[in-house]
N, C-alpha and C positions, 0 to 999 in steps of 0.2 A: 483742852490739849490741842497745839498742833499739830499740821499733816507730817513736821519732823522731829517732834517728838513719838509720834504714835510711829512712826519707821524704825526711829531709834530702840522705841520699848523691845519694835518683833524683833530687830537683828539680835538683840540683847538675849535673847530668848537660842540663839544658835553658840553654844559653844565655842564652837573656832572663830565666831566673830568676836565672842566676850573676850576670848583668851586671848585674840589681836589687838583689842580691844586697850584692854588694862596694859601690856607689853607696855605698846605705845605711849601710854601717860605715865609711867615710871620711867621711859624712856626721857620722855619731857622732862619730867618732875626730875631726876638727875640729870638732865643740863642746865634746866636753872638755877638749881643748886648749886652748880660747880660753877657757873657763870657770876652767880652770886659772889664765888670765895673767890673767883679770879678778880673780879671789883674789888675786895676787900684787900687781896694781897697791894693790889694795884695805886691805890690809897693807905697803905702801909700802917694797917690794923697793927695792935698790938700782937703778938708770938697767941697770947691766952685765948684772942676773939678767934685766931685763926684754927687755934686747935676747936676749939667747940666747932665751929662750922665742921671742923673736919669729922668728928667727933658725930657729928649731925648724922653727915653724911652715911657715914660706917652702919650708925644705928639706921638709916632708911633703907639702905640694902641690904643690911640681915633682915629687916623685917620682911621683906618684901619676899 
């Protein structure tokens, strides 16, 4: 292991870092998302492709 993964592990290890933490990658993770479906509109997917994306989308933010 290296010297920035062994930092990674202890910050991991503080709460308010984890919960800054994860925010930030669902933060990401729905804008690639959405960035995804804006290519998609953009290229003029079928009405069906674009509801699942959208569809996706719904279901990873209730999960979350």
């Amino acid at each position: 292991m290296n010297i920035a993964e062994k930092y990674f592990k202890r910050q991991l290890a503080s709460e308010e870092f984890r919960r800054s933490f994860l925010e930030e990658k669902v933060k990401l993770d729905i804008e690639y998302k959405l960035e995804e479906l804006r290519r998609d509109i953009q290229t003029h997917k079928s009405p069906e492709e674009l509801i699942k994306k959208v569809d996706s989308i719904e279901q990873y933010v209730m999960s979350v």
